[in-house]
C-alpha positions in Angstrom: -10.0 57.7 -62.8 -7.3 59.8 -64.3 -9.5 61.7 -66.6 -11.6 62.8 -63.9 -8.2 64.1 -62.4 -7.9 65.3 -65.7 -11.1 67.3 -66.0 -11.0 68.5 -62.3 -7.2 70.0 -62.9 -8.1 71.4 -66.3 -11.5 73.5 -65.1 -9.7 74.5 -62.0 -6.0 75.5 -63.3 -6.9 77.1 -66.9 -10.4 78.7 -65.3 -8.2 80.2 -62.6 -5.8 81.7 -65.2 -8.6 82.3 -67.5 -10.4 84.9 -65.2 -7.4 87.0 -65.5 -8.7 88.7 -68.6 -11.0 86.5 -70.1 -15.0 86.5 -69.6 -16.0 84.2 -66.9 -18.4 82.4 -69.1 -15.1 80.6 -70.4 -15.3 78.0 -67.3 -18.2 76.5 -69.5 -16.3 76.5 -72.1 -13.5 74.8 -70.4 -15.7 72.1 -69.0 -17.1 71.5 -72.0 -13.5 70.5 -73.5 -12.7 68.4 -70.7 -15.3 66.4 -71.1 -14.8 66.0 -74.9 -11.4 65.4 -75.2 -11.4 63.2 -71.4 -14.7 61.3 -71.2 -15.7 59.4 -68.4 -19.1 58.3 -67.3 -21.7 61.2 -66.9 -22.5 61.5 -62.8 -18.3 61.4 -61.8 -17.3 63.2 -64.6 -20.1 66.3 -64.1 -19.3 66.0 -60.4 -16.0 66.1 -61.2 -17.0 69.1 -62.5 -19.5 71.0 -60.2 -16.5 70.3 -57.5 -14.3 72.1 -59.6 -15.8 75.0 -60.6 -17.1 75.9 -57.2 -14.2 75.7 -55.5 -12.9 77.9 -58.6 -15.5 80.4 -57.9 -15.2 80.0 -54.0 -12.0 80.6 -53.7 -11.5 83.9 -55.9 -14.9 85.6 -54.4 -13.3 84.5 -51.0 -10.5 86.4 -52.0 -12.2 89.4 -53.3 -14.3 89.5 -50.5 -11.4 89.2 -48.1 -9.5 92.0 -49.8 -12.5 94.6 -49.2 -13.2 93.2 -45.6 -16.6 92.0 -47.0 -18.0 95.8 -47.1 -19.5 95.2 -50.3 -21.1 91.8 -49.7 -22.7 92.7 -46.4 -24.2 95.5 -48.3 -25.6 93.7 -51.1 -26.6 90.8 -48.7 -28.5 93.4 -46.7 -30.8 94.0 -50.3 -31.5 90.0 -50.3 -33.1 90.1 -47.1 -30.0 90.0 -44.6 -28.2 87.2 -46.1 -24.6 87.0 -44.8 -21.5 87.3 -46.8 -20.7 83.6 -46.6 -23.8 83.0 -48.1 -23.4 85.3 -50.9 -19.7 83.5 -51.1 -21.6 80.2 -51.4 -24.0 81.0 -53.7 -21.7 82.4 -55.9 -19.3 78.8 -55.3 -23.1 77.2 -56.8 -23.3 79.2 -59.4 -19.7 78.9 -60.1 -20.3 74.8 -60.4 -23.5 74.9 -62.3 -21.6 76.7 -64.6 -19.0 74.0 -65.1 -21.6 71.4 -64.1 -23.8 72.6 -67.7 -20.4 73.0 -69.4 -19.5 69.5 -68.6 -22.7 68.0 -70.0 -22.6 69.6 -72.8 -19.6 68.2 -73.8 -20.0 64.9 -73.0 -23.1 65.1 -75.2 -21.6 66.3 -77.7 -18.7 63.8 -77.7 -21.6 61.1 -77.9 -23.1 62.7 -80.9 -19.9 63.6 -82.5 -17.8 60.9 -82.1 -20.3 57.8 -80.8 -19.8 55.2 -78.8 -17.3 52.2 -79.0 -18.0 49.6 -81.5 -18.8 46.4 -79.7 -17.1 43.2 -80.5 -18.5 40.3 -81.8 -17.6 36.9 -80.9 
């Protein structure tokens, strides 16, 4: 339980201070380290995750969106057939958490290939 607290504080705190500068690829990247150096099972640990990086990407589209009193959103929802600016907002939240959702995975697989699993103990 307190690596998944773990992974969710890591993607969300470091990705938010990573988009500063840094290419927004790097939330994969993050993920990816989470899950190697904090591993948990697969389906909390990637939801874990996918919760984390959309509400990363939520929030600071949200806020850019906000900023320009979603001018540019409505226009480019208008060019994807009328979608609304929320829906742009949470589509880019989705695409935000796949990110970290792929990130995530990737880690944990390569944990499991690096490092293997726990020697059992024989009685």
């Amino acid at each position: 339980m307190r690596n998944l607290r773990y992974t969710f504080l890591i993607i969300a705190i470091l990705g938010n201070l990573s988009l500063l500068g840094l290419p927004w690829w790097l939330v994969a990247v993050l993920s990816a380290g989470a899950a190697y150096f904090f591993p948990t099972k697969i389906v909390p640990g990637a939801t874990a995750a996918f919760s984390a990086g959309f509400l990363l990407w939520f929030v600071l589209a949200y806020g850019l969106d906000s900023a320009n009193a979603s001018l540019l959103s409505g226009k480019v929802g208008m060019l994807f057939k009328g979608l609304k600016p929320m829906h742009l907002l949470l589509l880019t939240g989705f695409l935000g958490g796949l990110l970290a959702k792929l990130g995530y995975l990737t880690g944990h697989y390569a944990q499991k290939l690096f490092v293997g699993p726990a020697p059992k103990l024989v009685k």
